[in-house]
N, C-alpha and C positions, 0 to 999 in steps of 0.2 A: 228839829227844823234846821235849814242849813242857816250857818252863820251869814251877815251882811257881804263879809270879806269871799269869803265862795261864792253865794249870788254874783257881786261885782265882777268878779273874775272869769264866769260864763260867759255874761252876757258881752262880756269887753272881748273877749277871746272869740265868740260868734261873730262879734262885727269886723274884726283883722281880716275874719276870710273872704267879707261881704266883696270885696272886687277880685277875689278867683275864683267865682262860679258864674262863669258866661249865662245870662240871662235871654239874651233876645236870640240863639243861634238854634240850628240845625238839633235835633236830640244826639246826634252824633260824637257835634262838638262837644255840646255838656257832657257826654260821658267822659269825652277824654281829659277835658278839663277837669271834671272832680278827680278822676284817677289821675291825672299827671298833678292837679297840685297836691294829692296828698304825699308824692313821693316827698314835697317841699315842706310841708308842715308837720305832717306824725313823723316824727322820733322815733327810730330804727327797722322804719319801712326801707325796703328794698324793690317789693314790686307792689304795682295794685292791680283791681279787677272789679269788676260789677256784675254779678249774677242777676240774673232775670228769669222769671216763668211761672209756674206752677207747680205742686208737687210730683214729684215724677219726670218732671217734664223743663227743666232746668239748663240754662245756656251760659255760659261768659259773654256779655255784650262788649265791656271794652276790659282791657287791659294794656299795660305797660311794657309787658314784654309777653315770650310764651313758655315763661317761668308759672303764671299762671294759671294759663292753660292744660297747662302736665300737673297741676294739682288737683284744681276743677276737676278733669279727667278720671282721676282715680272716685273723687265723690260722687262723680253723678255715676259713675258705673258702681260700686257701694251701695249707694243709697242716702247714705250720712256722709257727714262733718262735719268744722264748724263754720263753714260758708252755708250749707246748708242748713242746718239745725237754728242758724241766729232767725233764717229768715223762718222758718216755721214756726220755728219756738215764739217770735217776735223780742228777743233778747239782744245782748251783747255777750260774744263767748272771747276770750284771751286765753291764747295756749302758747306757754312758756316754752314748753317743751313736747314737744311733738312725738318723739322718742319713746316718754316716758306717760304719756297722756292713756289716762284709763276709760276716756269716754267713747274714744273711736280708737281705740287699739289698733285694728286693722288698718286704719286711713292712714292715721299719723305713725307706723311702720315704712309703711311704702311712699309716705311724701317724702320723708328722709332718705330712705334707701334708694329710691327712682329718680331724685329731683332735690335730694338733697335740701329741704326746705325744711327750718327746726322749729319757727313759733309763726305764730297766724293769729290775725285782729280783726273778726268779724262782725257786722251792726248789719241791722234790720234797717232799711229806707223803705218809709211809709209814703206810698203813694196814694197823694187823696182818690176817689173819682177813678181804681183803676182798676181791673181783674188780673192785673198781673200784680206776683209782688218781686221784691228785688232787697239785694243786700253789697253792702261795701266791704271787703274785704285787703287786709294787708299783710306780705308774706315777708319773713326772713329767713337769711340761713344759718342766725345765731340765735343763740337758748335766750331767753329770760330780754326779747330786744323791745318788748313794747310796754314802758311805766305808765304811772296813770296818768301822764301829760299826756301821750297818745292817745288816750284809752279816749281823755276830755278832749281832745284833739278833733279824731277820729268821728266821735260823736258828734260834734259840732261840723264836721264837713260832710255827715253823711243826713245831717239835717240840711242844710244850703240845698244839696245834692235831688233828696228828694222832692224841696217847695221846687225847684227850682223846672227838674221836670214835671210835675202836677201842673204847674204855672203854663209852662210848654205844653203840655199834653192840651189844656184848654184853651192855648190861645193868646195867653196874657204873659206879661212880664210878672217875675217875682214881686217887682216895686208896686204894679199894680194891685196884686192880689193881696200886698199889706196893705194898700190903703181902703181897701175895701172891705178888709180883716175889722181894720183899725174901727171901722164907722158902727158896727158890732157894738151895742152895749155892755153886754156884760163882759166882753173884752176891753172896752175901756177901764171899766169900773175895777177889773183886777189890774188893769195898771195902775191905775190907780193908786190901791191897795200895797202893790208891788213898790212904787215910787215912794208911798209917804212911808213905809214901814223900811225901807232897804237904803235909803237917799242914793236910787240909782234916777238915771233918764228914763224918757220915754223910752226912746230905742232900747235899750236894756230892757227897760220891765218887758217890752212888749217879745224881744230877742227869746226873753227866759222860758215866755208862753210856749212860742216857737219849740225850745229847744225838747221841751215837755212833753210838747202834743207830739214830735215826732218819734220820743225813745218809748212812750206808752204806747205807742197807735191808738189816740184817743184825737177826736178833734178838740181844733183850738178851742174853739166855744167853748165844747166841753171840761176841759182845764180850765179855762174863763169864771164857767160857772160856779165850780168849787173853789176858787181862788174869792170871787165874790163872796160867796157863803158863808168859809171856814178864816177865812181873812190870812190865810197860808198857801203855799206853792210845795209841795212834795217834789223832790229835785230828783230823777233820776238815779235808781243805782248804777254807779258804774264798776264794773266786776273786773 
């Protein structure tokens, strides 16, 4: 079980972002707002990008520059990488070294050689209520640039990222769809759980739920419910 001091440290780190994901705007704006402020938060990001679609059937919606669209490029005509592979797989994949990478050999040759890009930081964003799926992705052109503040970084904006369009997609503000989260029993009852075990806040406990349901693709409740049960929160591996 994660330590108190790691709990705190999530859920404190999730709320720093909570005023740079545009909540009531255009789906446009949120895109480019979760990509433009990850350039400002993950630690040896250079560019970003947001994948969207289907399998087979795969786009870049926003990006930072078209640094990542010459990489995108080569994956969807591949088939793999790790922009694509996170949102399949529904993981987090970190590649040091692109060069030297043995899971897409092919890809990470030609992102180097074509586009000169060495390490890549890609997450699954769980869209409640959606038939498409999508992922956040961060590129550099130096080896070994994104540690696991990034990594916790990254995760934490590419959660905001997805409430934030589900929230959008149906209608509502993020703020609303917490509070409506919130009135959920057994989502209480693991904050609960979370608060008097962790001596974090509400916000926090409730943050942690949050951070959970989106790196599982499990609904909240569903975290909720095991949280109530096992009177513990399984945190995310981050790779």
């Amino acid at each position: 079980m994660a330590s108190d001091e790691t709990l705190q440290h999530l859920a404190e780190a999730f709320a720093s972002l909570e005023p740079h994901v545009i909540e009531a705007a255009p789906a446009e704006d949120v895109l480019n707002s979760i990509t433009g402020n990850g350039l400002r938060v993950v630690s040896g990001a250079e560019h970003s990008a947001i994948t969207r679609g289907r399998p087979g059937a795969f786009k870049t919606v926003a990006e930072t520059s078209d640094v990542p669209l010459k990489v995108d490029s080569i994956q969807y005509e591949l088939g793999y990488g790790p922009c694509i592979d996170a949102i399949v797989d529904n993981t987090t994949y970190v590649c040091p070294d692109l060069a030297e990478e043995q899971r897409w050999a092919g890809f990470g040759r030609r992102a180097v050689e074509e586009v000169g890009i060495r390490s890549m930081l890609s997450f699954r964003m769980f869209l409640e209520d959606d038939d498409l799926i999508a992922g956040l992705n961060f590129y550099s052109s130096e080896t070994d640039a994104f540690d696991e503040n990034a990594v916790t970084t990254g995760l934490l904006l590419a959660t905001h990222g997805a409430l934030a369009l589900s929230a959008l997609r149906r209608g509502d503000t993020a703020a609303h769809l917490a509070r409506a989260l919130e009135s959920n029993r057994e989502i209480g009852v693991a904050m609960g759980v979370l608060m008097a075990q962790h001596k974090i806040t509400r916000d926090q406990a409730f943050n942690l739920l949050r951070i959970t349901s989106q790196h599982t693709h499990r609904k909240l409740s569903q975290i909720a419910a095991d949280v109530a049960d096992s009177g513990t929160l399984e945190l995310p591996k981050l790779q």
